[in-house]
C-alpha positions as CSV (number, residue, x, y, z in Angstrom):
1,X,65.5,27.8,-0.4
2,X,67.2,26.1,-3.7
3,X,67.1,22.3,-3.2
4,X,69.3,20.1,-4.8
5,X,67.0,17.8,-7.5
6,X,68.5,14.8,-8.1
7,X,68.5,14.6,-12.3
8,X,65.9,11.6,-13.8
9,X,67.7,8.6,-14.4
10,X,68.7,8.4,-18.5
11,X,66.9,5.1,-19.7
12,X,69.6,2.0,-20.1
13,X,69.6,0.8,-23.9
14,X,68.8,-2.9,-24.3
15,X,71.5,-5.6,-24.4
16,X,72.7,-6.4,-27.9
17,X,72.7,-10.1,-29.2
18,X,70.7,-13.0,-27.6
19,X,72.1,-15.0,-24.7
20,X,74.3,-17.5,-25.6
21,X,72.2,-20.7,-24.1
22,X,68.9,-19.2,-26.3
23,X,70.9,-18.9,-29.2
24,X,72.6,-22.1,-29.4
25,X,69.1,-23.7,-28.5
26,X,67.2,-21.9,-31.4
27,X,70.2,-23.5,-32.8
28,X,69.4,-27.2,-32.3
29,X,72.4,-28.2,-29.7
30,X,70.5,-28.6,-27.0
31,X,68.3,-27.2,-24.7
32,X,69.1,-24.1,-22.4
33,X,69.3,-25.9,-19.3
34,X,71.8,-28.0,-20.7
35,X,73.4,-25.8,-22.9
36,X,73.6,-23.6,-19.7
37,X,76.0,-26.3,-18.3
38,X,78.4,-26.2,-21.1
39,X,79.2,-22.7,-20.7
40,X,79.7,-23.5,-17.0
41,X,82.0,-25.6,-18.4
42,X,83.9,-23.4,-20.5
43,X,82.8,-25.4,-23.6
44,X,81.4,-22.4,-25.5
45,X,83.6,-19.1,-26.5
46,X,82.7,-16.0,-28.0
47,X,85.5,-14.4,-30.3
48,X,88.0,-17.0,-29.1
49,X,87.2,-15.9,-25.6
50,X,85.7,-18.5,-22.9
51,X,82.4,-17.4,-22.4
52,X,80.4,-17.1,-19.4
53,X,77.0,-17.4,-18.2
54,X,74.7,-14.4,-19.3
55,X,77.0,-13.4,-22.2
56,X,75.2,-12.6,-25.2
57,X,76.3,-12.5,-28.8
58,X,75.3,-10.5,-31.9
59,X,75.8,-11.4,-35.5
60,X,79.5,-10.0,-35.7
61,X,80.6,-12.5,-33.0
62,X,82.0,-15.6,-33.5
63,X,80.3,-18.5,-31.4
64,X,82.4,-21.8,-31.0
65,X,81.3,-24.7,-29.4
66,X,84.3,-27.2,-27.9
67,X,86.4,-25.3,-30.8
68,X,84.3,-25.6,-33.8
69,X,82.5,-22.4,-35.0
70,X,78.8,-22.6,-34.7
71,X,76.8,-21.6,-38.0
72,X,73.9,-20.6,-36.0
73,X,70.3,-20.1,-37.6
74,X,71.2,-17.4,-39.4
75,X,73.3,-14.5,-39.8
76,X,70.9,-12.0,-40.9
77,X,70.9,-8.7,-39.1
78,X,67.3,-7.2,-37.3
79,X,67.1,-4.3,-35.8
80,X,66.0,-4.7,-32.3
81,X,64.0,-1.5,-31.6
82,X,66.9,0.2,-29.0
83,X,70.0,0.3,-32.0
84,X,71.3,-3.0,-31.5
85,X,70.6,-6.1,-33.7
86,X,69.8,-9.6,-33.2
87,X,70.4,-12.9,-34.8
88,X,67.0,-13.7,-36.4
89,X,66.4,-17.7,-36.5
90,X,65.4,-19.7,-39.4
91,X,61.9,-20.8,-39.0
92,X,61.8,-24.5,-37.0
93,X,61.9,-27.1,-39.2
94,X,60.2,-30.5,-37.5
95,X,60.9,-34.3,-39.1
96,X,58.3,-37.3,-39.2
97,X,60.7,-40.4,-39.4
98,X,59.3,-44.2,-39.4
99,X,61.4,-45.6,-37.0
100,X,62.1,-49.7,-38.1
101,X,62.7,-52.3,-35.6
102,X,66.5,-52.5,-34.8
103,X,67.2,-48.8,-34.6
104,X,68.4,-47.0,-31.5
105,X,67.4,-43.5,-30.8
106,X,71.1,-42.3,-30.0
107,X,73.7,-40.9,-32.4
108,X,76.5,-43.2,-31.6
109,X,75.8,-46.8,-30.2
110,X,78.8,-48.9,-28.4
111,X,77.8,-51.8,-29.9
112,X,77.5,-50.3,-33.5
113,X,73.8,-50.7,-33.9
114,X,72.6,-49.0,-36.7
115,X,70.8,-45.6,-35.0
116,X,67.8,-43.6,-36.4
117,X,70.3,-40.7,-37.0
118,X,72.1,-42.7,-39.9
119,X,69.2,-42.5,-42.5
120,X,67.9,-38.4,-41.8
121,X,68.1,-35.8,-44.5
122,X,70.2,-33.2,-43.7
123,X,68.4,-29.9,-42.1
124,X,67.0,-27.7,-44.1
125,X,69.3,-24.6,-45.0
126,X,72.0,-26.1,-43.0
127,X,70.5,-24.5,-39.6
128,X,72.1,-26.4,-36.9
129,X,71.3,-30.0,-36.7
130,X,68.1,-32.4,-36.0
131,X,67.7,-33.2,-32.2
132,X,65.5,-36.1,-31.5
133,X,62.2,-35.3,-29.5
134,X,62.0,-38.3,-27.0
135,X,62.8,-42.2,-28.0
136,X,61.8,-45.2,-29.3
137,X,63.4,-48.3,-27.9
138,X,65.0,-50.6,-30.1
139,X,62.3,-53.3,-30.8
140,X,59.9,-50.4,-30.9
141,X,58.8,-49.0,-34.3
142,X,56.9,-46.0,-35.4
143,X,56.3,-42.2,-35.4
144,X,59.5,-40.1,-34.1
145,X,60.2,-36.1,-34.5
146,X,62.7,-34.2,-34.8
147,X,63.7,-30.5,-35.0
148,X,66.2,-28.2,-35.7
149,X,65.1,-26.2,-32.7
150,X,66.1,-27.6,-29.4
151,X,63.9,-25.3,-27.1
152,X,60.9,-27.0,-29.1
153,X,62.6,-30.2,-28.3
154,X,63.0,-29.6,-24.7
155,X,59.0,-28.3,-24.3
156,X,57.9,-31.1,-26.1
157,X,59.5,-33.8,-23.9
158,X,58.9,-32.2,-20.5
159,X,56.2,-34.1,-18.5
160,X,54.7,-30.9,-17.7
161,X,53.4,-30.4,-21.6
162,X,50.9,-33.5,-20.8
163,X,51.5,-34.4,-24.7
164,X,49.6,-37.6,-25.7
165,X,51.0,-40.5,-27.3
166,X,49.2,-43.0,-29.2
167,X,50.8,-46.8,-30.0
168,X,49.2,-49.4,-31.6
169,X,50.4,-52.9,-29.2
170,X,49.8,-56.3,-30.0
171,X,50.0,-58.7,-26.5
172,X,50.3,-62.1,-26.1
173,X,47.2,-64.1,-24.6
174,X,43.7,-62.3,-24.6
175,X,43.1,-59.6,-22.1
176,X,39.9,-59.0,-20.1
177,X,37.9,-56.4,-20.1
178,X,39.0,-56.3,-16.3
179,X,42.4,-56.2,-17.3
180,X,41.7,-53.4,-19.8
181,X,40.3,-51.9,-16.3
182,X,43.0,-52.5,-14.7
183,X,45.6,-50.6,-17.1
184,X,43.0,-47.4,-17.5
185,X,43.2,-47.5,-13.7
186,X,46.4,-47.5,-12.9
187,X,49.1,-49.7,-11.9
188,X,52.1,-49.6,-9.4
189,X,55.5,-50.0,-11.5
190,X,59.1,-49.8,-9.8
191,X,58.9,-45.7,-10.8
192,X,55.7,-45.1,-9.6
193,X,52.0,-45.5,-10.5
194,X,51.3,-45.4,-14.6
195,X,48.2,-45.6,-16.3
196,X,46.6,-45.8,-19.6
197,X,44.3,-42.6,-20.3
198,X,42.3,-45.4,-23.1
199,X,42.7,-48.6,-23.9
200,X,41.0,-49.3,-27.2
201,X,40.4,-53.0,-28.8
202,X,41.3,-52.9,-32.5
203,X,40.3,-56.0,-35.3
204,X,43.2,-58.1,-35.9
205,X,42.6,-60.5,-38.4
206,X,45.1,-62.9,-37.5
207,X,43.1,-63.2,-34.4
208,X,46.0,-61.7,-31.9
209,X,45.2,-59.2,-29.0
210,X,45.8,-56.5,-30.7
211,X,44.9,-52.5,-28.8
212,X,45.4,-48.9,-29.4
213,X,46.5,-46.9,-25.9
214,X,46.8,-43.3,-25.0
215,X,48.8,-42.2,-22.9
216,X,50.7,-38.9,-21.5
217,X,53.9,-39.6,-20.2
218,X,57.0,-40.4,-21.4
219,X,58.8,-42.9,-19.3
220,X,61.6,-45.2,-20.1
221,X,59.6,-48.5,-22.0
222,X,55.8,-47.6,-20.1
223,X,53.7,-48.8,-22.5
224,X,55.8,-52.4,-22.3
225,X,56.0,-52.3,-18.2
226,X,52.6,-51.6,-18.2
227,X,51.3,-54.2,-19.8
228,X,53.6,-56.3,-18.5
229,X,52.1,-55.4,-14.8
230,X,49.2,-56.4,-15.9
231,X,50.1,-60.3,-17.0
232,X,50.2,-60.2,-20.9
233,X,54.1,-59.5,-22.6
234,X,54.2,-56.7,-25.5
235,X,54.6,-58.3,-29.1
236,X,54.8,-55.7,-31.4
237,X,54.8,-52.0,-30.6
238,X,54.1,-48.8,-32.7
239,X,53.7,-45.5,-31.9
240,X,51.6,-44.2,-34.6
241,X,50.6,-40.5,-32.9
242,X,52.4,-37.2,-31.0
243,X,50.3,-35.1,-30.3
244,X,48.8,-33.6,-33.0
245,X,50.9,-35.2,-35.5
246,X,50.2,-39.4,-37.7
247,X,52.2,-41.3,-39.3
248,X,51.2,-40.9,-42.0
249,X,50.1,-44.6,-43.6
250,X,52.1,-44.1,-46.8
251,X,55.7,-43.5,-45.0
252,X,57.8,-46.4,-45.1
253,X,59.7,-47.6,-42.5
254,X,63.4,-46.0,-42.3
255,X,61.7,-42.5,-44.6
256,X,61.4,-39.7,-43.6
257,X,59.2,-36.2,-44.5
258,X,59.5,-32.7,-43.1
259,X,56.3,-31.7,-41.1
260,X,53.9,-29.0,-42.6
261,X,53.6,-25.6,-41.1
262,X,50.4,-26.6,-39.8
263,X,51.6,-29.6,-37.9
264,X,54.7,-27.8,-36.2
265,X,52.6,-24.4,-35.7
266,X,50.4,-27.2,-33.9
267,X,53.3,-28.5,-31.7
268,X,54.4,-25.1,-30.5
269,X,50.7,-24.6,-29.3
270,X,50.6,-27.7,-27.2
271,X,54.1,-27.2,-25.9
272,X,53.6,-23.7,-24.6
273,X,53.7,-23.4,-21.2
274,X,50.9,-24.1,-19.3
């Protein structure tokens, strides 16, 4: 009996290009999920045509976001093992800024405030531009990063990456070690329960109330709420730590330095997935 054998499936080649959303991320736009939104949007075309979502593009194509060409990372061709090629990114580039009092953490301000984005160097190579990694509020000074590559940007602010902050606070009046308690404890804000992971006293030779807290979260102004909650106002606020990277003691206020690749090899690693 002959019987009919049906022939082995031939194996598919691999998609050219990278998605669009990865490749304007890696870009420093945005991060997927909200570059994702823009193509929804028809705000992104590739070769003059609206794009859609799950479009990819290789290095021949041109990408436009609302009209203007993107210079992505690069434009250097890599062969991507099935005959295709790929855009291959420049290597992320992370800056360490000292934010002053009286900046806000936006581009553009209604008001015309001055913003942090006024004083930065421009990104190294041209590759895309510097996307901010969380904020500081406008009476808050410090340590803020940011990086030319927005799906380090996106890791490093989601809640699940457990990143700690450290801020030096000075308080009015002179907190007990109850109160100290208290804050380490937790206590009930209007977004939920917060807490301290330390709360460190620290010499201040003007004689203030002056601490060092840790903490994990992000949240719109915590450290201030939470020490409001607990009966003493902030004074003066500085965030002087993220996660593995200082401010480092000799940057002025309104400089700026890239990172080493140390320090932003050390980001990626706390901002994998977990």
């Amino acid at each position: 009996m002959v019987m009919n054998r049906v022939p082995p499936a031939l194996p598919q080649p691999a998609p050219a290009g990278e998605r669009l959303q990865k490749l304007l991320a890696t870009a420093g736009f945005g991060s997927r999920r909200q570059i994702e939104t823009w193509i929804e949007a028809g705000r992104v075309t590739v070769n003059g045509e609206i794009a859609r979502l799950g479009d990819r593009a290789t290095p021949a194509d041109e990408v436009a976001l609302d009209g203007k060409v993107v210079r992505g990372p690069s434009t250097e061709v890599a062969p991507d093992g099935a005959g295709g090629a790929t855009m291959t990114p420049q290597p992320a580039a992370v800056l360490i800024y000292h934010k002053p009092v009286g900046e806000m953490t936006t581009r553009h301000d209604p008001q015309g405030r001055p913003t942090v984005f006024e004083k930065l160097p421009p990104v190294p190579g041209g590759a895309g531009r510097w996307v901010v990694v969380g904020r500081l509020d406008f009476m808050t000074s410090g340590l803020l990063l940011f990086t030319n590559d927005g799906e380090l940007a996106h890791r490093l602010m989601h809640p699940s990456s457990e990143i700690q902050r450290e801020y030096r606070v000075e308080v009015d009046g002179l907190p007990t070690r109850e109160t100290m308690d208290k804050l380490e404890d937790g206590l009930r804000l209007e977004d939920g329960w917060a807490r301290f992971d330390r709360v460190m006293p620290e010499p201040d030779a003007r004689g203030g109330a002056t601490f060092r807290v840790l903490l994990k979260e992000g949240r719109n102004r915590e450290v201030r709420r939470l020490w409001s909650a607990a009966g003493h106002e902030v004074q003066r606020l500085q965030r002087v730590r993220f996660g593995a990277v200082e401010l480092p003691r000799d940057l002025a206020p309104g400089a700026a330095v890239l990172a080493s690749a140390a320090q932003v090899e050390a980001l990626r690693r706390i901002a994998r997935p977990r």
